[in-house]
C-alpha positions in Angstrom: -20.7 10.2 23.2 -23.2 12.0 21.1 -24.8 11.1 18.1 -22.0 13.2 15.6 -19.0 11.5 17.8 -20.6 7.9 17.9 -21.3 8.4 14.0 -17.4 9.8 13.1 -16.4 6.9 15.8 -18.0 3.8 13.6 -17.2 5.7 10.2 -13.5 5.8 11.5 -13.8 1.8 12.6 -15.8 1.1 9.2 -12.8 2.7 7.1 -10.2 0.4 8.8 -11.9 -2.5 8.9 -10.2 -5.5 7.0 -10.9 -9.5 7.4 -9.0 -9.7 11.0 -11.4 -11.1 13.6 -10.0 -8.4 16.0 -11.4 -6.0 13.5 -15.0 -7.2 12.7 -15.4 -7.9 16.6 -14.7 -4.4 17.8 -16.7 -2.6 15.1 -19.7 -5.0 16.0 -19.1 -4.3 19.4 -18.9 -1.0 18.9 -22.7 -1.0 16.7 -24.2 -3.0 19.0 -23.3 -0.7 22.4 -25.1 2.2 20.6 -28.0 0.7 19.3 -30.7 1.7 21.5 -30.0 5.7 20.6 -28.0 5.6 17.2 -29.3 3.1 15.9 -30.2 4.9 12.3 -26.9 7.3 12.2 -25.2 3.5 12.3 -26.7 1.7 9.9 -26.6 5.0 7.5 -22.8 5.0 7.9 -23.0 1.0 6.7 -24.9 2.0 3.8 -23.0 5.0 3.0 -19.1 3.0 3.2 -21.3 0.0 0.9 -22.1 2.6 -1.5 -18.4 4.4 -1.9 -15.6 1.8 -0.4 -13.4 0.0 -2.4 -14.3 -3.7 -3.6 -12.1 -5.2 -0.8 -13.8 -2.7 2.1 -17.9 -3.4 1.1 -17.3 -7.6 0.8 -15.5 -7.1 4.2 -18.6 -4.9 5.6 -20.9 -7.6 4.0 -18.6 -10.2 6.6 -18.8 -7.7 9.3 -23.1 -7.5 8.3 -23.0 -11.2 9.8 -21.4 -11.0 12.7 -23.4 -8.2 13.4 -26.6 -9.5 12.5 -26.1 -12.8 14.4 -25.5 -11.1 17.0 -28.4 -8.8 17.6 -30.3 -12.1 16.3 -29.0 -14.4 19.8 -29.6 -11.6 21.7 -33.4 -11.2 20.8 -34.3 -14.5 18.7 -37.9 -14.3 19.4 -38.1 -11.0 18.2 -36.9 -8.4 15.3 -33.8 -6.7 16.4 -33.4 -2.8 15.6 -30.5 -3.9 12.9 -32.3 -6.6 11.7 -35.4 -4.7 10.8 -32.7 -2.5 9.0 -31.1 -5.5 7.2 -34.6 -6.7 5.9 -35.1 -3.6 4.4 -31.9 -2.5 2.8 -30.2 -6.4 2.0 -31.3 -6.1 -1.6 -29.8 -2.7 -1.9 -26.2 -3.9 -0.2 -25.8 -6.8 -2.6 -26.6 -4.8 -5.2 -23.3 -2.5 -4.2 -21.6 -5.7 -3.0 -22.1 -7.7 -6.4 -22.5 -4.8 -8.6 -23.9 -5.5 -12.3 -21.7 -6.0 -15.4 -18.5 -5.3 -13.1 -15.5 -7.0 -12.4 -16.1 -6.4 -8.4 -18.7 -9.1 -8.7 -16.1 -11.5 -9.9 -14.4 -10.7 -7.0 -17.0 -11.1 -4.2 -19.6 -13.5 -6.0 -18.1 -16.3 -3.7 -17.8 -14.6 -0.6 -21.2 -13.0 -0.9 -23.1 -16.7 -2.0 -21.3 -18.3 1.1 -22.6 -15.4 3.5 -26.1 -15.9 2.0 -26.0 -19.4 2.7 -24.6 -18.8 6.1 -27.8 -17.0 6.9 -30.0 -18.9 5.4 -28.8 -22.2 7.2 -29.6 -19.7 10.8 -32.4 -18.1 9.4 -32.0 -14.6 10.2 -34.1 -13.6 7.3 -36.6 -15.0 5.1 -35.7 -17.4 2.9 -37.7 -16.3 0.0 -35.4 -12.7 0.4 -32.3 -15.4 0.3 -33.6 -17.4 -2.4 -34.3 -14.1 -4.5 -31.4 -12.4 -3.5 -28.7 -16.0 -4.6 -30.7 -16.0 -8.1 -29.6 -12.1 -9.0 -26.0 -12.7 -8.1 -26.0 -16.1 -9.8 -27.0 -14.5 -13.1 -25.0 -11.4 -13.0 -21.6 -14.0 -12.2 -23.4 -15.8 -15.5 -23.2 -12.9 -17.5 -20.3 -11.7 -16.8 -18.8 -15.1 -17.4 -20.5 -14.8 -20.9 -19.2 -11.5 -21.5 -15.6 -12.2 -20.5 -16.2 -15.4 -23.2 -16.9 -13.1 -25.9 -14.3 -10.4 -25.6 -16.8 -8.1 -24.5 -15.4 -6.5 -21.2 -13.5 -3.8 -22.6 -16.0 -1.2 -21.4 -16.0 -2.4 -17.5 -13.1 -0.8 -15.5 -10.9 -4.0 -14.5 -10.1 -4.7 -11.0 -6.8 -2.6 -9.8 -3.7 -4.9 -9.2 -3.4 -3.7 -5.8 -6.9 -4.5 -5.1 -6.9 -8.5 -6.3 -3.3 -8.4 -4.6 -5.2 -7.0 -0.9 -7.8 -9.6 -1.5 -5.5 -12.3 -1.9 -3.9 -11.5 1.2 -7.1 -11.4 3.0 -8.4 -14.4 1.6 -5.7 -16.2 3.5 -6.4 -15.0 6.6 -10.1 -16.1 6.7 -8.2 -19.6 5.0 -5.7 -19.4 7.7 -8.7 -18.3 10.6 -10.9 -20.9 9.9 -7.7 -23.6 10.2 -6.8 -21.6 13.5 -10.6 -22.1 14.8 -10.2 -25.8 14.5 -7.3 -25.9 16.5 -9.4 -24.7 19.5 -12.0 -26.9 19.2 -11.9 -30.4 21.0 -11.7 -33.9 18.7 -14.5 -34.0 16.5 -15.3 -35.2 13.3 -14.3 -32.5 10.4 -16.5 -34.2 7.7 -19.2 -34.1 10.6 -18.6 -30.2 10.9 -19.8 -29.2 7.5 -23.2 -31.3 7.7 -26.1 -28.9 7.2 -27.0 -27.3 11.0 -29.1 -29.1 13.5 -32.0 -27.8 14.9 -33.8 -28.0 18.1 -37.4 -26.9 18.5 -38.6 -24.1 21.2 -42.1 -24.2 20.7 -42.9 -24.0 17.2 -40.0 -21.9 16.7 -37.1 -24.4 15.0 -33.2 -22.8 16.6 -30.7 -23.5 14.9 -27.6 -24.8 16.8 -23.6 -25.5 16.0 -22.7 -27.8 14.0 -21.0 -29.9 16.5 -20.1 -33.6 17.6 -22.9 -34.0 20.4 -20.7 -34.0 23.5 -18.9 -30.6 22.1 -20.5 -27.7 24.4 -21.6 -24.9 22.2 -19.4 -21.7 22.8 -18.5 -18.8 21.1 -15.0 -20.5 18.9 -17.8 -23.0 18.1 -20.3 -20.6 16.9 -17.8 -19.5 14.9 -16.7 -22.2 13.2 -20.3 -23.1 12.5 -19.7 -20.3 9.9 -17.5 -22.0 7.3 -18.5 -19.3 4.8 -14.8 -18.1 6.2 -13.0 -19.8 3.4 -14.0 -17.3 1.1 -13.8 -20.1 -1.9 -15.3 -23.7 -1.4 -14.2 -26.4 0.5 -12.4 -29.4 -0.3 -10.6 -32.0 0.3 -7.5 -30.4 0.7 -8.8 -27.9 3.1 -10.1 -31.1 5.1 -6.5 -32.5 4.8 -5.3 -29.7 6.4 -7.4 -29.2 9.1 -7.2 -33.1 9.9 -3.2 -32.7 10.2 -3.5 -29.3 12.1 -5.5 -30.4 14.7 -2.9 -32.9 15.1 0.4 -30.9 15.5 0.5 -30.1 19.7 2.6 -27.0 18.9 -0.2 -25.4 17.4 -3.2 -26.4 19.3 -1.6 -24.7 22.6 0.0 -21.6 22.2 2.9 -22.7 23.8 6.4 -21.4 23.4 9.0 -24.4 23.3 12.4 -23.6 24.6 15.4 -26.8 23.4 18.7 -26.7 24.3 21.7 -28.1 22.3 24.7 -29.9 22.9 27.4 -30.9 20.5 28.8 -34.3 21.1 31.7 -36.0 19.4 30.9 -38.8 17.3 32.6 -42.0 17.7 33.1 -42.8 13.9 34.2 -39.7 12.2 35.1 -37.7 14.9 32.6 -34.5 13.7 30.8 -33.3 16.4 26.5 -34.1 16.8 24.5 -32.0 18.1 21.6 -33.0 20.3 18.6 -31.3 20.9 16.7 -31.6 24.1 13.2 -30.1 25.4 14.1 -27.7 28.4 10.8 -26.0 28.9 7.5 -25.6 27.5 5.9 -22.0 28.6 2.5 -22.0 28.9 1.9 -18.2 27.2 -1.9 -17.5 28.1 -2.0 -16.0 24.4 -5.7 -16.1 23.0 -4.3 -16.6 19.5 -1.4 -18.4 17.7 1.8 -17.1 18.4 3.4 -15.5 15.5 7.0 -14.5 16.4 9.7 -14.9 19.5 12.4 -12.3 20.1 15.0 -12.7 22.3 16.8 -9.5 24.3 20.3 -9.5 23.7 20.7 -10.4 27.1 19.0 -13.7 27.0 17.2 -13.1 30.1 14.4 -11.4 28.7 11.7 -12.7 25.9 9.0 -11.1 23.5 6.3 -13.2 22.3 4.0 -11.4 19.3 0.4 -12.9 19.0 -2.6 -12.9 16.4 -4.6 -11.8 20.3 -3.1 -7.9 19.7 -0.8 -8.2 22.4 2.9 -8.5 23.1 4.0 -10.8 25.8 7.3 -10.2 27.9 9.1 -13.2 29.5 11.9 -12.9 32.6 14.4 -15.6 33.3 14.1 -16.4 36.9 17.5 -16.2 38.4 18.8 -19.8 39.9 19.1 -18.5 43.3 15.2 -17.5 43.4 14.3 -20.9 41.6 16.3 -23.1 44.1 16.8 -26.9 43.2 13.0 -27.5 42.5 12.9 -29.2 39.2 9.6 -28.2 39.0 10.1 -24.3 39.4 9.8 -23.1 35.7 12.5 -21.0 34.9 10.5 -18.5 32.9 8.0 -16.0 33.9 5.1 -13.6 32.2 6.7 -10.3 33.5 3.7 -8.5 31.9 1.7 -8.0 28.4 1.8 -5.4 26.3 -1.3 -3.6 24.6 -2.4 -1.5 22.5 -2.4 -2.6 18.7 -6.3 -3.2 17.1 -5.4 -6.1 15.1 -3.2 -9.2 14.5 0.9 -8.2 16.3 2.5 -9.6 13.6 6.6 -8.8 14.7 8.6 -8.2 17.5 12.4 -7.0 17.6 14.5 -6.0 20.6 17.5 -3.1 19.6 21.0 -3.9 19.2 21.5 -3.0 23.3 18.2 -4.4 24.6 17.0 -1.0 25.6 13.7 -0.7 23.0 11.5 -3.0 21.7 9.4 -2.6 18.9 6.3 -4.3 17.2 3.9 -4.2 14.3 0.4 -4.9 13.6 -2.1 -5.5 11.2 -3.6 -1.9 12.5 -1.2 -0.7 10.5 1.3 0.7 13.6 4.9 0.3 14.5 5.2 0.7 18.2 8.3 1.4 19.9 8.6 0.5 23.5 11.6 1.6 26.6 12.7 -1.1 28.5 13.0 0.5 32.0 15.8 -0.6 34.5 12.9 -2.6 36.6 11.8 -4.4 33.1 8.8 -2.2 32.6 8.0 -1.1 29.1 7.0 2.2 28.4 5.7 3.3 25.3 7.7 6.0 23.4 6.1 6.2 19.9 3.0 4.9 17.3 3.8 5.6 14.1 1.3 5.3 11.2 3.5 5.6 8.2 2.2 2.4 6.2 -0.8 2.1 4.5 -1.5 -1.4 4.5 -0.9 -4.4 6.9 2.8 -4.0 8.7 4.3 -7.6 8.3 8.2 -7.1 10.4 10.6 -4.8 11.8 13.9 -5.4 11.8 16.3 -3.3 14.0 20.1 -1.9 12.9 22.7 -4.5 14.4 24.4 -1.2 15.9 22.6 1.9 15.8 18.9 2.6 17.0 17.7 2.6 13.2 14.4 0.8 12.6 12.9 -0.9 9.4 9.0 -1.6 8.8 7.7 -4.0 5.9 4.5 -4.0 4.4 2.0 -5.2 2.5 1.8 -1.7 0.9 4.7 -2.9 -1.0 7.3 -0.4 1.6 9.8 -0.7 3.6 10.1 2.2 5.8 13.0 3.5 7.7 12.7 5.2 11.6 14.9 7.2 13.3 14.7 8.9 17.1 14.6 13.4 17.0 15.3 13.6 20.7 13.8 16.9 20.4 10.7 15.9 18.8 9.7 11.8 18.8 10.6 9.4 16.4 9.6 9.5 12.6 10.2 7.9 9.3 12.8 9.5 7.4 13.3 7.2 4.5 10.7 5.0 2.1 12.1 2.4 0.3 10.1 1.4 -3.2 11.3 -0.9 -5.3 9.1 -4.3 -4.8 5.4 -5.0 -6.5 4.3 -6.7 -3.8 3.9 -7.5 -0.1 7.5 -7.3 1.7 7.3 -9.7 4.1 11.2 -10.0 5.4 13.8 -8.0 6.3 17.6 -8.5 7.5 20.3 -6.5 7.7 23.7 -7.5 7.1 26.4 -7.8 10.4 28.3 -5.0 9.3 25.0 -2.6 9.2 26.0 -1.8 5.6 23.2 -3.5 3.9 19.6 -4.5 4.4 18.2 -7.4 2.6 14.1 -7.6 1.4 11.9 -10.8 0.3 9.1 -10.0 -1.5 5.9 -11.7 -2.8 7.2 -10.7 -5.9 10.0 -13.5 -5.7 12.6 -11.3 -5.5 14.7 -10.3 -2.5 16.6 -7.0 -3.2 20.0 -5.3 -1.4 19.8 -2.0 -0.2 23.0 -0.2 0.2 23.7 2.6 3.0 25.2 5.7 1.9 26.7 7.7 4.6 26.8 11.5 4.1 30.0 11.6 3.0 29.0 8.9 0.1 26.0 10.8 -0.2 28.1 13.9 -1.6 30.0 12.0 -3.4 27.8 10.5 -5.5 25.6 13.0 -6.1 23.0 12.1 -2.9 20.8 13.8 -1.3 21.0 12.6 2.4 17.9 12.1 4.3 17.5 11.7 8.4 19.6 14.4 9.1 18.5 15.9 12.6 20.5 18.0 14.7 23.4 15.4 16.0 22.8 13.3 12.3 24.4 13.8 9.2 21.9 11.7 7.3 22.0 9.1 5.2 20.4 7.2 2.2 19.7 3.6 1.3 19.5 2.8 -2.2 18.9 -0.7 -4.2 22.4 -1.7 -5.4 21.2 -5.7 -5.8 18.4 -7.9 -7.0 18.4 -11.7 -6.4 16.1 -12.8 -9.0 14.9 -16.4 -10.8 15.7 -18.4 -7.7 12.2 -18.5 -5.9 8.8 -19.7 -7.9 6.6 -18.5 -4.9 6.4 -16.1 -2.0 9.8 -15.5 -0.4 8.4 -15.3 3.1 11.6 -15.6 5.6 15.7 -14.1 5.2 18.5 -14.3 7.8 22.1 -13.1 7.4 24.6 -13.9 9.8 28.7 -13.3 9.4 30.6 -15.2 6.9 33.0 -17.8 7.1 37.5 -16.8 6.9 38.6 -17.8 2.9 35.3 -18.3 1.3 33.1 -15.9 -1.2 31.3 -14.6 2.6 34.0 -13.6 4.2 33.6 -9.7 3.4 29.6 -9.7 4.2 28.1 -12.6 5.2 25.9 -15.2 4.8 22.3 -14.3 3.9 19.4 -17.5 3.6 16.4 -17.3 2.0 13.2 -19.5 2.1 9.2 -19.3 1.6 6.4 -21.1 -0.1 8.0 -23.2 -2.6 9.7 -25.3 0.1 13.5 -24.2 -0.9 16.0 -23.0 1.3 18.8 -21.4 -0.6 22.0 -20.0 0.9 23.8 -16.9 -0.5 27.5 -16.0 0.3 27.6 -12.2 0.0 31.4 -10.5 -1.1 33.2 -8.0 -2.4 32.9 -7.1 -6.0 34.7 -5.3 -8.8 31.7 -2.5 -8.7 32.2 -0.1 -6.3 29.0 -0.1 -4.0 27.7 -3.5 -5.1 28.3 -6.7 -3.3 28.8 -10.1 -5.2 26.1 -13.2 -4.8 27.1 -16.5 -4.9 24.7 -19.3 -4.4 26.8 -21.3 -1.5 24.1 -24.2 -1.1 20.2 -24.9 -1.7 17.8 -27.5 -0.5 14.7 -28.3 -2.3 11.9 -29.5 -0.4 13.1 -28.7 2.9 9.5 -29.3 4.9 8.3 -31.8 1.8 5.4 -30.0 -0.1 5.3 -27.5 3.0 6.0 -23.8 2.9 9.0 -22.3 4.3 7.7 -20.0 7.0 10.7 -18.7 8.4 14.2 -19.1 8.9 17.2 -18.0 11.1 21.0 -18.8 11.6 22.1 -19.6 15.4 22.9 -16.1 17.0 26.2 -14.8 17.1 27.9 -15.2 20.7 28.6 -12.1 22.5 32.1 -11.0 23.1 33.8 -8.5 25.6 35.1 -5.5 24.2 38.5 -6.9 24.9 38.2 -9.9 23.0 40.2 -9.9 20.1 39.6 -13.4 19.1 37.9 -13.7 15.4 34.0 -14.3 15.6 32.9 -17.7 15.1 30.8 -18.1 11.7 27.5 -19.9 12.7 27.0 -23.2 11.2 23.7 -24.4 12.4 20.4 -22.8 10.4 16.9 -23.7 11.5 13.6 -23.4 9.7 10.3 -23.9 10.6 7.4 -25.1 8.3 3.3 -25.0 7.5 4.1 -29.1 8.5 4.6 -28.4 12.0 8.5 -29.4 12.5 12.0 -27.0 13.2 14.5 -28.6 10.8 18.2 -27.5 11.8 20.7 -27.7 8.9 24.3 -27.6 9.5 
């Protein structure tokens, strides 16, 4: 590259940066393989995106300063590093933008910026007189703003946007949720042991500072990396202790593993209702780098996705009996290959109603859509930018190839195939205040269900084109072969949740009860309920009924509710005329490591 590419390049990488590890690794990367000629057109493009970003953006390039600095400071620790020399120079300028004075933005990043100064201060990258000088200014502006906020007198600073304290919220917990994910990786150590101020060992008269690790822990990267606890963004306690200690502790987490049970239901000799017994029938050793976030399953059964916080997508065959043989020992499932391409966290996975496309989601931002090939190979039909902000799921039609998106950017986005063109979003659905971070449609395709981090989970109806006209609609989608359509809000579920409503599933409904017309739809998230709605017919036209059918409280104990889902529905023949069998078994998984299954 030249100079102009490798400056649009790291402007391009600097505007999408966020607080994902992915994200701060490749833009350091990126810095660091052009120092030696771009050195200055680099560091101007950090000063430049300090200067005009957003709050959110310069604390995150303040994080991203760190990694980068520590870096260029391994590589060349007995002498001043190209960035470094930069640093020394222009710190006191990118606080100043950082921590801004008289502004709400340094109530925002006064913590984050005082835990990075300490982080560099315990490796000493720079001098600590700079440090020392550079804590004492932020420390009085976060006093005098404190004293102005006392008095009243704030009404001349511009306040903080919603949407910003809302993104750093969000990105907040991921550095929480990181730093708990880092421990995971590390071997058995003491936790109160790895906060104690940095060792040191001497190389001459030069004092290096070293991880903060139980003696017999080698020193790696992860370690590194921990070292830096200044990834809370707020202060430690002894809750975040507590939950590192019973982390570290739950196997399911610490491996990446993906646990496949199988069920039988047994008669019981007393009341005659059948048990059902759960037994472990393979453990699948993934290879992912980073937790696991989400399973799918093909429609088939014979073929598995696996979505990890690594940026990649992994595929899973069945082996058929005849190739395993009669070894016990033979694992039944096999990595069929790995799927790349997003530049952050793969947050969802989703095969279609048939099986034939697969899609996924990122915190990049994308929705990928994949073609399953006859052989199992996945090819890549589409990337599709439509969201702003981090893509949480996507949710496929149960019978047509119609795809949802939802987003932290408060969306929910709707995807359709132009086989003349490629595939594009031809509906945005606004209606929350905050993240979306579940979707489900109902059985009969009719409706699609939202949960929102504004407590709320809202029913979208589908209006065909006929209904469109009808009612006064203007369709949207319509392509040559489409007549269009449009989903409107009909229903809000409201009052039920107090927090974060993180996980919905609907499923059919049971003959004679309030879900026989549409279902059952459950609902859980962060304030440990699980509450089951049976969805009907009503007197209004185009609205269905709710009926709370049952709740639990406290389903995972003081745990949040991280997602939920009813058995799948078995497949029938085309033939079969024999009414579907409602599920009865719902299973949800929680922050305290455990699948509960609720009949």
């Amino acid at each position: 590259m030249d100079p102009f590419q490798v400056r649009m390049e790291f402007l391009a990488l600097l505007k999408r940066l966020n607080a994902s590890e992915q994200s701060i690794r490749k833009t350091v990367a990126f810095a660091l393989r052009y120092a030696t000629r771009c050195s200055d057109d680099i560091w101007d493009c950090v000063m430049t995106e300090c200067a005009k970003a957003p709050s959110n953006t310069r604390i995150n390039v303040l994080f991203m300063l760190d990694a980068f600095l520590a870096d260029d400071f391994e590589t060349s620790p007995e002498e001043v590093g190209v960035y470094r020399t930069l640093a020394v120079r222009d710190l006191p300028a990118i606080i100043n933008m950082v921590v801004p004075p008289d502004s709400w933005d340094a109530v925002l990043n006064i913590t984050s910026t005082r835990q990075i100064l300490a982080s560099w201060e315990s490796k000493r990258i720079f001098d600590p007189r700079l440090l020392n000088s550079l804590q004492e200014t932020i420390e009085q502006r976060a006093a005098s703003v404190r004293e102005r906020a006392q008095h009243g007198d704030m009404a001349d600073i511009a306040r903080v946007s919603r949407a910003d304290v809302l993104r750093r919220v969000e990105e907040d917990r991921e550095r929480h949720k990181r730093l708990r994910e880092n421990s995971w990786k590390l071997p058995p150590m003491s936790y109160l042991h790895a906060f104690d101020p940095p060792r040191s060992h001497s190389q001459g008269n030069v004092d290096v500072p070293t991880a903060t690790l139980a003696p017999s822990a080698p020193v790696d990267a992860v370690a590194l990396e921990f070292d830096q606890h200044w990834e809370t963004t707020s202060d430690l306690n002894e809750d975040d202790l507590d939950y590192m200690r019973e982390e570290t502790r739950l196997t399911s987490l610490q491996d990446r593993d993906v646990r496949l049970h199988a069920y039988t239901s047994l008669p019981s000799g007393v009341t005659g209702e059948k048990q059902v017994v759960f037994s472990l029938r393979e453990v699948i050793p993934t290879g992912h780098k980073r937790t696991v976030r989400q399973v799918a399953w093909a429609p088939s059964g014979d073929i598995m996705a696996t979505a990890s916080f690594d940026c990649t997508v992994g595929i899973w065959e069945r082996t058929p009996p005849e190739v395993r043989g009669e070894d016990p020992n033979e694992p039944e499932w096999d990595c069929s290959g790995t799927l790349e391409g997003h530049d952050s966290e793969c947050k969802s996975v989703a095969f279609s109603h048939n099986g034939s496309l697969l899609a996924s989601c990122s915190r990049d931002k994308s929705v990928w859509i994949w073609e399953v090939q006859p052989d199992s190979e996945f090819e890549c039909l589409s990337v599709m930018m439509e969201h702003t902000q981090d893509v949480k799921m996507v949710a496929w039609h149960p019978k047509e190839e119609i795809l949802a998106s939802a987003s932290y950017d408060d969306t929910i986005k709707l995807y359709v195939d132009d086989p003349s063109e490629d595939w594009f979003c031809y509906s945005t659905l606004n209606g929350h205040s905050s993240t979306v971070w579940s979707m489900a449609f109902s059985p009969c395709g009719r409706f699609l269900a939202s949960a929102s981090d504004d407590n709320t989970v809202r029913i979208w109806r589908r209006f065909t084109a006929q209904e469109c006209e009808a009612n006064g609609l203007a369709p949207e989608g319509k392509i040559p072969g489409r007549a269009g359509d449009k989903w409107v809000e009909v229903q809000r579920i409201d009052g039920h949740f107090s927090r974060t409503i993180y996980s919905l599933s609907w499923t059919i409904g049971e003959p004679g009860d309030a879900s026989q017309s549409y279902g059952k739809l459950a609902a859980a998230g962060a304030d440990g309920k699980i509450l089951v709605f049976y969805m009907g017919e009503s007197a209004e036209k185009f609205k269905p009924s709710v009926v709370l059918g049952a709740s639990v409280e406290n389903a995972h104990g003081v745990s949040d509710i991280n997602c939920i889902s009813w058995a799948p529905i078995p497949q029938k023949s085309e033939d079969d005329t024999t009414p579907q069998q409602a599920p009865t078994m719902l299973a949800s998984a929680g922050d305290d490591g455990e699948i509960h299954i609720w009949t």
